[in-house]
C-alpha positions as CSV (number, residue, x, y, z in Angstrom):
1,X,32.9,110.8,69.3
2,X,30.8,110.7,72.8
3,X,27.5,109.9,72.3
4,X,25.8,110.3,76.0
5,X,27.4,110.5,79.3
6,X,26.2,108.3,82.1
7,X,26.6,108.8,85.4
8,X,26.9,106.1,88.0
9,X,26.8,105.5,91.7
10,X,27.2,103.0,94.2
11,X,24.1,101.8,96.2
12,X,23.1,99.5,99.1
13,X,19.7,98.2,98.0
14,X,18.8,98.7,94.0
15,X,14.8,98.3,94.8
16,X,15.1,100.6,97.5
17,X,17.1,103.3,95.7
18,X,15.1,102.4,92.2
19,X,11.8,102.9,94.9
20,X,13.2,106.1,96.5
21,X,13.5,108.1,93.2
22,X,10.3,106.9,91.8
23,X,9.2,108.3,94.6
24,X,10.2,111.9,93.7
25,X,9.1,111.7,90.0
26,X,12.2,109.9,88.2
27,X,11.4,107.5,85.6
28,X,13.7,104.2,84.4
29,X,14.6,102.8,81.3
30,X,13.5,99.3,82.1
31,X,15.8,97.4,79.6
32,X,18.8,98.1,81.2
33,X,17.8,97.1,84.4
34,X,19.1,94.0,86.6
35,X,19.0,92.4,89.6
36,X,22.1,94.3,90.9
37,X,22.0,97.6,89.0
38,X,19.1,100.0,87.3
39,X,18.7,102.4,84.8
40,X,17.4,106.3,86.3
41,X,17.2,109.1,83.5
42,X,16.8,112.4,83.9
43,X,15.5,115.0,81.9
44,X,14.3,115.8,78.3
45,X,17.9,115.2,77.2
46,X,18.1,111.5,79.1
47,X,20.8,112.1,80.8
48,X,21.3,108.7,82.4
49,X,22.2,108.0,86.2
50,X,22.9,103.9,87.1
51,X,22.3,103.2,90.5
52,X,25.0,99.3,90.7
53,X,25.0,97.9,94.6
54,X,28.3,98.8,96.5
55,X,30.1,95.3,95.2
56,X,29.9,95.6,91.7
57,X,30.5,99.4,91.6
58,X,33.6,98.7,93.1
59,X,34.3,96.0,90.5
60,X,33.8,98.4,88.0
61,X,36.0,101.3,89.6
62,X,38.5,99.1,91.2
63,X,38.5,101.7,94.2
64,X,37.1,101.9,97.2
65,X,34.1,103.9,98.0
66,X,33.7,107.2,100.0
67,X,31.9,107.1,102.9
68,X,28.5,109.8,102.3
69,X,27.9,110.0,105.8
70,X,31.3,111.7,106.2
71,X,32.6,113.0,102.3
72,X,31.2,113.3,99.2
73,X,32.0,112.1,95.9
74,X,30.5,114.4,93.7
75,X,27.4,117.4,93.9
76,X,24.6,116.2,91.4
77,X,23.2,119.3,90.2
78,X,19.5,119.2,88.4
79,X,17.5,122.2,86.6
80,X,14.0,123.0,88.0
81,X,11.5,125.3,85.9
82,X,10.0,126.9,89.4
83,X,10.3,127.5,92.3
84,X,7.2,125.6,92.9
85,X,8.7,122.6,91.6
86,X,11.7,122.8,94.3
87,X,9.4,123.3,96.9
88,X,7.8,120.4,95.9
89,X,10.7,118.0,95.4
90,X,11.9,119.1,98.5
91,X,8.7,117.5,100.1
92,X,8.7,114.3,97.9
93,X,12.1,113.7,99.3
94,X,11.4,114.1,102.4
95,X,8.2,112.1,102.5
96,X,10.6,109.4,100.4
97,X,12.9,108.8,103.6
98,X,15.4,111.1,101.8
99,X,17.5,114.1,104.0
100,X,16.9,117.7,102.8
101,X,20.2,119.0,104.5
102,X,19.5,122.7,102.6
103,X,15.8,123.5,103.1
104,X,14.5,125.3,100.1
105,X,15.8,128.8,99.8
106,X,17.0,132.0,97.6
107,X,20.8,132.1,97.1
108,X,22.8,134.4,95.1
109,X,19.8,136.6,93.9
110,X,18.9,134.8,91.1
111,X,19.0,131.5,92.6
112,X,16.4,129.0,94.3
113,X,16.9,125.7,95.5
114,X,17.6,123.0,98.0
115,X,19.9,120.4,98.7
116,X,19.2,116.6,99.9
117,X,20.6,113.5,100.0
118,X,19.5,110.3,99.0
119,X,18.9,107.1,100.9
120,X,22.8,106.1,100.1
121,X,24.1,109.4,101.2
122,X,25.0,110.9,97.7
123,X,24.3,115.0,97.7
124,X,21.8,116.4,94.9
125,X,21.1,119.8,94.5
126,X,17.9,121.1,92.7
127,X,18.4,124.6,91.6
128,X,15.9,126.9,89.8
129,X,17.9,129.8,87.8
130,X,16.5,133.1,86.8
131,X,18.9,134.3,84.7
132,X,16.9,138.1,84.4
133,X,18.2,138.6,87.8
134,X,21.7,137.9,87.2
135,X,23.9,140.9,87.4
């Protein structure tokens, strides 16, 4: 039945957005790629993200968007393998023009992460798990 599930969000600028997450080590599958829309995956299992400018997401969703600056339309999670590596995505956003609104930190225990947004307002959080210290 379902082969891959994409995610996609609404941007103002495609080059800038495409530029912003180069930025912070994502890659792109160039094929898919046009002048109004782009192709980001993520991960070893290619999970796929598509960044469409604002018009023709909303062609596609035939709603209207949520404003980022006030709501938010959904909490993009991502694995890390260290703490390290948060630390160090927290500065590649940062130096990117993106907002870490959660500075790097322990939660829960057995938790470390951050949380930013990107240069459209939409809310990721980057989350290492050690699952030997959950009780």
């Amino acid at each position: 039945m379902t082969k891959q599930i994409w995610l996609n969000l609404p941007v103002k600028e495609v080059a800038k957005s495409k530029a912003f997450f180069s930025k912070i080590g994502f890659s792109f599958n160039e094929e898919h790629d046009t002048p109004s829309s782009t192709c980001m995956v993520v991960g070893e299992g290619k999970f796929v993200v598509m960044l469409f400018e604002e018009s023709l997401f909303v062609s596609f969703s035939q709603n209207k968007l949520t404003d980022t600056q006030s709501s938010s339309e959904v909490l993009i999670s991502i694995d890390a393998e260290s703490i390290a590596e948060v630390d160090e995505l927290a500065e590649k956003v940062k130096e990117a023009g993106g907002i870490v609104f959660a500075p790097p930190a322990d939660s829960q225990g057995w938790m470390y992460g951050c949380g930013f947004a990107d240069l459209d307002g939409h809310r990721w959080n980057v989350l290492f798990m050690d699952f030997s210290k959950l009780s």
